[in-house]
N, C-alpha and C positions, 0 to 999 in steps of 0.2 A: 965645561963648567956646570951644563946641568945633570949633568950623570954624576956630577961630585955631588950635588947638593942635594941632589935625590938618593944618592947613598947612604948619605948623613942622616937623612930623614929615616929613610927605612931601620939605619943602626937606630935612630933613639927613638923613635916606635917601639919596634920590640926589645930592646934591651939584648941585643945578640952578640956573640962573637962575631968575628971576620969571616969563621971555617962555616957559620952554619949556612944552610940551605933557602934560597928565598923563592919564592914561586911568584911570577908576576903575571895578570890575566895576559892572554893575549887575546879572547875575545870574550866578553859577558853580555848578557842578556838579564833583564828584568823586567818583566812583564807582570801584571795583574787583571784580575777580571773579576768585576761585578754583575752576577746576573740578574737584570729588573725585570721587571714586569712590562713597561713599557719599550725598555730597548735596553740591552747588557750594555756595560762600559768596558773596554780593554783599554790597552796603553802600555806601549812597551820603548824602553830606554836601553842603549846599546851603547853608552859613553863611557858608563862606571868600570875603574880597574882595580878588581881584590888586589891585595898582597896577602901571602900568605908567608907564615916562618914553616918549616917542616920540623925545625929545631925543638920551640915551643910548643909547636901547633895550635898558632894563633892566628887571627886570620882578620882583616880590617875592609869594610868597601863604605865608600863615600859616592854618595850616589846625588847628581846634581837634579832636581823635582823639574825642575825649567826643563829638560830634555826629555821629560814621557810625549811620548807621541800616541797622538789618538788618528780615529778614522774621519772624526768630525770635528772641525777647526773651532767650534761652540763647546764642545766637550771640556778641548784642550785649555781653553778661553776659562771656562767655570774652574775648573781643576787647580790654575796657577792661581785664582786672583778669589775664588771664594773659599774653598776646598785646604788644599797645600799652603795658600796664603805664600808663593816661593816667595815675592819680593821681601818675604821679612823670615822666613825658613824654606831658604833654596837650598839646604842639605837634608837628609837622612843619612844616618853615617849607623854601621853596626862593628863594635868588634868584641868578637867572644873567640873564644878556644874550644877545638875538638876534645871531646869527652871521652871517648874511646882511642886505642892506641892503634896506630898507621904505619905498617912498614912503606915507607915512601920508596925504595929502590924496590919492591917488588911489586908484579903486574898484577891485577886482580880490583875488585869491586868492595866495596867497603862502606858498609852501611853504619851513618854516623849520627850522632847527636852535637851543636855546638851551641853554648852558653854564653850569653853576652848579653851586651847593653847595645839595643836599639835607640837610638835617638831621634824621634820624628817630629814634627810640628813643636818643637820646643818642649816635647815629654824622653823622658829617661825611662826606659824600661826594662827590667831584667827577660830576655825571653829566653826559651832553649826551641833550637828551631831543627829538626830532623833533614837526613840529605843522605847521598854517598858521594864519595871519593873513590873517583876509578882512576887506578894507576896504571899506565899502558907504556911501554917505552921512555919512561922519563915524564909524561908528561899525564899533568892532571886533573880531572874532568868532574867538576862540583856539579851535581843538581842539587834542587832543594825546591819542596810545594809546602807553602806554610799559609795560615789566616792570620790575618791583622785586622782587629777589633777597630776601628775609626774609633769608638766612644775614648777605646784607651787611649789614645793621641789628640783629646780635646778635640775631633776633628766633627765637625757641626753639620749637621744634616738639614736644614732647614724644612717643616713640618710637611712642606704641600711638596717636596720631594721623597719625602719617608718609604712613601713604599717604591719609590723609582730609584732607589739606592739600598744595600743590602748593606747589615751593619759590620759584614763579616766579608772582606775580597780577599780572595785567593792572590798569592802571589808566587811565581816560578824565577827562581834565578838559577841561569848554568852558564857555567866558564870553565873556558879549557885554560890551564895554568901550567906556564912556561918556567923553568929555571931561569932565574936571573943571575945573569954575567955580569960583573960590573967594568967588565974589559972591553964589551961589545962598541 
C-alpha cells in the first residue's frame, strides 16, 4: 500500500509517464559550515531522500531542519529554536531541473547547473546551484558546494553574535541515486 501511494506521488510530482526513469536517493548527505571567529559551525543531516526524473531532469529534496546534527547539543539547541525557527519551518524543500543535457545510460562525469526554487525559513527563492552527476553503472552520484546568503531567508543574526556567524555558509550535498523499481 505504500509503494502505491508513493508511486502516485512520484507520478504527479513530475507529471511523467509510466516508461520514464526515476532515480531514488539511496544515501544523501547535507552538511554546512560556517567559519567564525570564535568557533566554526557545522551540522550535517543524513535523512533527506532527492527524487530525481531522468525523463525531465527534474530533481526535488525535502530536507527536514530538526534533523541537522551539530557537535554541540547548544549549537543544535540555537539552530532549531532561534536560527531555523523548525517548529514553525521544519522543511527546506528545493526543486529545479538540470540545465544541461545528461545521457543517463552512459558512464562518465557531468558537470551541471540546476534551476529551481529553494524554499527556506518561509522565503521562495529562485537559485541556480552548480554540481556534477557521475553516471557509473546505472547509478548516480550528485555533489554540489553552493552559499546560502542567511539575510536571503529572513534568517536573523542577532547583533552581539554578528561576527560569530558569517553571512554566507557553505553548503555540500552528495547522493548516490538508485533506479526506482516500483516492483521491488
Amino acid at each position: 500500500m505504500k509503494k502505491t501511494i508513493f508511486l502516485f506521488i512520484l507520478v504527479a510530482t513530475f507529471g511523467i509517464k509510466t516508461n520514464a526513469q526515476i532515480y531514488m536517493a539511496d544515501s544523501c548527505r547535507v552538511s554546512f559550515f560556517s567559519a567564525a571567529t570564535i568557533e566554526d559551525i557545522a551540522a550535517v543531516n543524513t535523512i533527506s531522500k532527492p527524487i530525481m526524473s531522468a525523463t525531465t531532469n527534474e530533481i526535488d529534496i525535502k530536507i527536514n531542519n530538526q534533523f541537522f546534527k551539530f557537535k554541540k547539543e547548544l549549537m543544535e539547541e540555537h539552530f532549531n529554536e532561534e536560527y531555523m525557527e523548525t517548529s514553525k519551518y521544519q522543511y527546506t524543500t528545493f526543486t529545479g531541473k538540470v540545465n544541461e543535457t545528461v545521457d543517463y545510460h552512459s558512464d562518465g562525469v557531468n558537470k551541471v547547473t540546476v534551476t529551481g526554487t529553494m524554499d527556506m525559513h518561509g522565503v521562495k527563492k529562485t537559485i541556480t546551484i552548480p554540481g556534477t552527476i557521475t553516471v557509473n553503472k546505472g547509478i548516480l552520484y550528485l555533489k554540489s558546494n553552493f552559499d546560502v546568503k542567511l539575510s536571503d531567508y529572513n534568517i536573523k543574526i542577532p547583533s552581539v553574535l554578528g561576527s560569530n556567524i558569517a553571512e554566507n555558509v557553505a553548503v555540500t550535498l552528495t547522493a548516490t541515486m538508485k533506479p526506482f523499481n516500483a516492483k521491488q
